[in-house]
N, C-alpha and C positions, 0 to 999 in steps of 0.2 A: 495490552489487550490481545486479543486472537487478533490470524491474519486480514483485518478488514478492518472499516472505519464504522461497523459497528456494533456494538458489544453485547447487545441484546437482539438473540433469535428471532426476527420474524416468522409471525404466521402463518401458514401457504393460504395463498386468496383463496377462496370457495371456489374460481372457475381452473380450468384446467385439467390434465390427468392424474385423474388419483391415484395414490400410491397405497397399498396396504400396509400396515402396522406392523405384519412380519419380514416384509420387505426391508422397511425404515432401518428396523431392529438389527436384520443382516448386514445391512449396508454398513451401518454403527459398529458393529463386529467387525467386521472388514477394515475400517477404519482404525479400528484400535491393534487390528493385526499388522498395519501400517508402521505405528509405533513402534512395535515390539519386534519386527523383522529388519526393518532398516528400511535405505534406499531406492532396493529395487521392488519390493510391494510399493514404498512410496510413489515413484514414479510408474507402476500401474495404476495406482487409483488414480493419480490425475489423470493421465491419457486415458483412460476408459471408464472410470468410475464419474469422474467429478463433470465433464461432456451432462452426461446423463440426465444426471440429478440437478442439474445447475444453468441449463438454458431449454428447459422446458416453462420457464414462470413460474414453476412452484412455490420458490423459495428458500426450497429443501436442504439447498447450500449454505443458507446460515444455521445448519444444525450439524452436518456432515464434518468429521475428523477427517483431513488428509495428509496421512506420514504425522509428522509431529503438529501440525496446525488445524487449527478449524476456519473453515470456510465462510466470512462473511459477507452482503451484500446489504447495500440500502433500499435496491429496486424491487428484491426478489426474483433477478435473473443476473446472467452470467454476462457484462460487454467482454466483446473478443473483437481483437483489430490486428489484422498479420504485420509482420515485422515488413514487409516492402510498404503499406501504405502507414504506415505509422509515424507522424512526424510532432516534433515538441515545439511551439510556440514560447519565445519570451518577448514580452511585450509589456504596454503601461508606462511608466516613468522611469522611461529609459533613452539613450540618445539612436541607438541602433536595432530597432527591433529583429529579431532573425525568427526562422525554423529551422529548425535540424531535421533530418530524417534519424531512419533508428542505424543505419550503416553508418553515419556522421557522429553520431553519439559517441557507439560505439568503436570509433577511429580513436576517441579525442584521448588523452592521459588519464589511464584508470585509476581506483582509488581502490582495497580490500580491505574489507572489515569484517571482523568478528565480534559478535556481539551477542547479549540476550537480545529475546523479542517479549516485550510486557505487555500485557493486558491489562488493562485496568481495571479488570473483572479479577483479578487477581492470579491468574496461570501465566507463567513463564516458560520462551522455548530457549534454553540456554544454547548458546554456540554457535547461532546461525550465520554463516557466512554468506558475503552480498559482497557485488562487485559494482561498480557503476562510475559515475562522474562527480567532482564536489560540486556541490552548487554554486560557490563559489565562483569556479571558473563559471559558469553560464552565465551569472552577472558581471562579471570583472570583460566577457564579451561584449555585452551587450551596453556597459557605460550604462550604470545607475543614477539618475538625477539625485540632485539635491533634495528636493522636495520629498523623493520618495523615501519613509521610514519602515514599510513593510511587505508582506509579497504574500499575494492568493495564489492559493493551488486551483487548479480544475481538471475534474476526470472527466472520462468520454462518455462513463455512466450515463450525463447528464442530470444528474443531482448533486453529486459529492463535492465539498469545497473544504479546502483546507487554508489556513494561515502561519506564518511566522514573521518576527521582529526578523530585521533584515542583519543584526548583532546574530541571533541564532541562526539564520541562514547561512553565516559566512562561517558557522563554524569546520573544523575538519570531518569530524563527524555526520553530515548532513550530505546526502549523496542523491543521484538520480539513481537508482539503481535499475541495472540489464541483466544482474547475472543475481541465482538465489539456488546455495546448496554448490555451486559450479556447474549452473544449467542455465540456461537464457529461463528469462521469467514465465513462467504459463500463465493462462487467463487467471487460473483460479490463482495465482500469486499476485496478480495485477499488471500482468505485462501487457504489451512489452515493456514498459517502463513505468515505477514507481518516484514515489518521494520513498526516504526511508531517512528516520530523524532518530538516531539511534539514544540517543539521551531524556528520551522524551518516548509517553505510551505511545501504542500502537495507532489510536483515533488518527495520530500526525501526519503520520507515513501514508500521503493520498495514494491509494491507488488508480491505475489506468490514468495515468497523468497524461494530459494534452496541451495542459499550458500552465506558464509562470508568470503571472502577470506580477511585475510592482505596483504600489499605492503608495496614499498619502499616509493612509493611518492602517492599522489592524483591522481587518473586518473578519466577524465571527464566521467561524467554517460551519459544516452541516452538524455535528454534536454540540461546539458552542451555544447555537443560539437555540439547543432544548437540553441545556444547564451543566453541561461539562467546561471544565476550566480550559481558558484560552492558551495560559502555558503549562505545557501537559507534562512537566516534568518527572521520571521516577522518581530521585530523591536516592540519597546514599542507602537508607534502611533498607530499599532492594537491590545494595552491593552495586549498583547504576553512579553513573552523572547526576548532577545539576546543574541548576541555573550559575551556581558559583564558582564553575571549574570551564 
């Protein structure tokens, strides 16, 4: 899917400041000049553009192209949390529960990956490079119980929930990720720090992660439980992973 957990545009609420139609329309142009020029339009629309339109409430953010990505939210605003006060919780059915901050994170043994980013709306961003930690290590930290077979995500949003079998967590591929493009993550990416489940659509990959809790069993994230599938695989036929590899 586009970069968010979720794949379908919302609305702008009726309250708020309105934005005109030719505005929208330029900004969308803007947008797609993003595209077409590279990195350094890219990284003006996020520090100038994406501010803007994305923590006013509008919404406007899940419609907005940034560089090769479109911008989605579940609230209709933008959470932002600085990298000094940002810290990741693991906890649940574990023997040691911790917090990291984002400077501890980012100490620990990196991980780079290149890969697509899918939507499940069907657009792909091929090539996107992300730097971060395996999940792995966070759990093999923390001493996973027995009992626990699976792990919720949770963002600072304060809505977004994500899941994975704790098999698919350990994979190589499944990263905390700090770094996106070779740039610490921006709001509008989900930073300071994401899930990023690269063999699996985009819904997966929580953004503004604040914690990793273990469980006993799977519990459905915020698109599961209004009818997207809980293992959110690509599947070989878009050149991707599966469950069988």
């Amino acid at each position: 899917m586009a970069d968010d957990s979720d794949p379908r545009p919302a609305a702008p609420p009726a309250t708020g400041t309105p934005v005109g139609r030719r505005v929208f329309l330029g900004l969308l142009g803007v947008g797609a000049a993003g595209v077409l020029l590279g990195a350094h339009v890219q990284d003006w629309l996020e520090r100038e553009v994406g501010p803007l339109i994305s923590k006013d409430g509008t919404g406007l953010a899940s419609l907005l192209p940034i560089g090769r990505f479109r911008i989605y939210t579940v609230t209709g605003s933008l959470p932002s949390r600085s990298r000094a006060d940002y810290t990741l919780k693991v906890d649940g059915l574990v023997d040691q529960p911790f917090e990291v901050s984002y400077h501890e994170l980012v100490a620990m043994e990196p991980t780079n990956l290149t890969r697509d980013f899918q939507c499940v709306t069907g657009w792909r961003v091929p090539d996107v490079e992300w730097k971060g930690v395996r999940l792995a290590a966070l759990l093999d930290r923390a001493g996973v119980q027995d009992a626990a077979t699976a792990l919720k995500f949770h963002s600072f949003d304060g809505a977004y929930s994500e899941s994975l079998t704790l098999a698919q967590a350990r994979r190589d591929d499944v990263i905390v990720a700090y770094e996106f493009e070779g740039s610490p993550l921006s709001d509008e990416h989900g930073g300071p720090a994401r899930l990023y489940v690269a063999p699996m659509y985009g819904y997966k990959s929580c953004k503004w992660l604040d914690r990793i809790e273990l469980t006993k069993d799977v519990e459905e994230g915020y698109w599961e439980v209004r009818g997207y599938d809980v293992d959110g695989w690509v599947g070989r036929s878009n050149g991707r992973d599966d469950d069988a590899t």
